[in-house]
C-alpha positions, 0 to 999 in steps of 0.5 A, a space after each residue: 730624522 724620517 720614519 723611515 729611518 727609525 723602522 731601519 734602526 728597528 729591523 737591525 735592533 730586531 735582528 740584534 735581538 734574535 741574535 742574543 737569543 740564539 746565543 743565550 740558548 747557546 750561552 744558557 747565560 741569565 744576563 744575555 736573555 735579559 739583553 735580548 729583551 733590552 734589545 727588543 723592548 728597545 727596538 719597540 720604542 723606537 718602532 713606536 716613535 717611528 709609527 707616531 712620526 709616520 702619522 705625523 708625516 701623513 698629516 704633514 702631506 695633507 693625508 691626515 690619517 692614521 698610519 695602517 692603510 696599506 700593505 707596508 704599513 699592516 706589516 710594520 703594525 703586525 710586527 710591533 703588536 708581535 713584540 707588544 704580545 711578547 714583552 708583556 709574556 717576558 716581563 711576566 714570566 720571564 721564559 727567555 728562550 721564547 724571544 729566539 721563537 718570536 721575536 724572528 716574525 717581527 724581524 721578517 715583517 720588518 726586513 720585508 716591509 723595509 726591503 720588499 715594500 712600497 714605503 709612500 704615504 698615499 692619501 685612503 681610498 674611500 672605503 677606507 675613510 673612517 674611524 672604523 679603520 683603527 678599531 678593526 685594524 687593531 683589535 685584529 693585528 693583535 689577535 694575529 700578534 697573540 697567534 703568532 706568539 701561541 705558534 712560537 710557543 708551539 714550535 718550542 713544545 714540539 722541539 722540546 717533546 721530540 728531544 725528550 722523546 729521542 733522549 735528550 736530557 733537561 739538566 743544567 747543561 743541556 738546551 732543554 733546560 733553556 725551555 719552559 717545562 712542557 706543561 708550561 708551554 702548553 699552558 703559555 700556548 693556552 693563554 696566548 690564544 685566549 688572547 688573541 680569540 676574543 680580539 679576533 672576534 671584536 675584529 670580524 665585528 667591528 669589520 662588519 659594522 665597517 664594511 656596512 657603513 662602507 659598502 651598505 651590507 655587514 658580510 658579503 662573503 668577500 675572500 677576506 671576510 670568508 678567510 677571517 671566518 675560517 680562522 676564527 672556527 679553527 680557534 674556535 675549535 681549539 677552545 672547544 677542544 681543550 674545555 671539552 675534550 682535554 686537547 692539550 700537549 701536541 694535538 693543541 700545539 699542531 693545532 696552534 701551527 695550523 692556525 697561524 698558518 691560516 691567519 697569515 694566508 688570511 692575512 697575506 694570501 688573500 690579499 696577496 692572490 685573490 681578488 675582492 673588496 680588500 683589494 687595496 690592501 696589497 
């Protein structure tokens, strides 16, 4: 059995996952949200054995490095450390309802790597030829997988707040009822970005001391070296906020959006669209 086949076993296990989420929000059933968490934990064994198999196979054509250089592979890590960040929030507080807001961007980066993405194992480039390439790589994609939970949480704030406000009831056989308590989400959202800050940062640091043992300088001002800076005060800024000034509920929830948003065009878009010394990440 290849790699490859185990990340399609994961995508459709991902996708049966968000399907028993949306029917536990229909279903409002205890037993089908904790199928949709199965699903998931299982799609991320089998995710985790795919990624192991796919640095042994690296290995087995003479590359011999660890599975992260390459656009389909980023994808692939970003999508399992997403479903790493929620499982460790579900087993902890256990706010099903979550997963059908979560689990859908591990789905698309999965569905796109798979469907989308050139899926070979091409030996690294030089600038990519250094221990440094795990630790950046990885404290990164999880301060992004925390981003993109905060985000998810967010959407489930803004949904919940507009239907109190247009109506809609909580009580047991409403959707609402599905969802944390505002005041939860909120303090969810909070967490998950306290999260995923300080592993923002140790990634622009570990970035930095790699892009001088490659290229002879810490910051040069690259287009994903200016984008990681640009996240980075907007996450910022939301921790300001919040200590300082109070900004909870929907400004701290808009906000939350807002950098996700940022962080996939950092992530995505400048390699995707502009040109610059993380060229060979597309």
């Amino acid at each position: 059995m290849s790699s490859s086949m185990l990340f399609n076993v994961t995508m459709v296990l991902y996708m049966v996952s968000t399907c028993i989420f949306f029917a536990f929000l229909a279903s409002r059933s205890k037993a089908v949200g904790l199928g949709g968490t199965y699903a998931a934990l299982f799609g991320f064994l089998v995710q985790t054995a795919a990624i192991g198999l796919r640095w042994k196979e690296s290995y087995d054509q003479g590359h011999g490095h660890a599975p992260l250089s390459n656009l389909f592979e980023s994808v692939v890590f970003f999508s399992w450390t997403i479903v790493l960040i929620f499982l460790i929030i579900d087993f902890k507080y256990k706010y099903r309802a979550i997963g059908f807001f979560v689990i859908p961007f591990a789905l698309f980066g999965m569905a796109w790597a798979q469907l989308g993405l050139d899926s070979g194992i091409e030996p690294l480039v030089p600038a990519l030829q250094s221990n440094w390439l795990m630790y950046h790589v990885i404290t990164c994609f999880l301060g992004y997988a925390a981003f993109a939970v905060a985000c998810g949480i967010s959407i489930m704030y803004l949904i919940r707040e507009k239907m109190e406000q247009g109506g809609g009831n909580a009580q047991a056989g409403g959707l609402l009822s599905m969802f944390p308590s505002i005041r939860v989400l909120d303090d969810l959202n909070y967490k998950a970005i306290m999260i995923g800050f300080p592993l923002l940062s140790l990634g622009i640091i570990t970035g930095a001391a790699w892009a001088n043992y490659a290229w002879g300088t810490y910051w040069s001002w690259d287009p994903k070296e200016t984008w990681s800076l640009i996240v980075w005060f907007v996450y910022a800024a939301f921790l300001h906020a919040r200590i300082t000034r109070g900004w909870v509920g929907r400004r701290a929830a808009i906000l939350s959006v807002i950098g996700f948003a940022a962080t996939i065009f950092c992530y995505l878009g400048v390699n995707l669209f502009l040109s610059g010394l993380h060229s060979y990440g597309r």
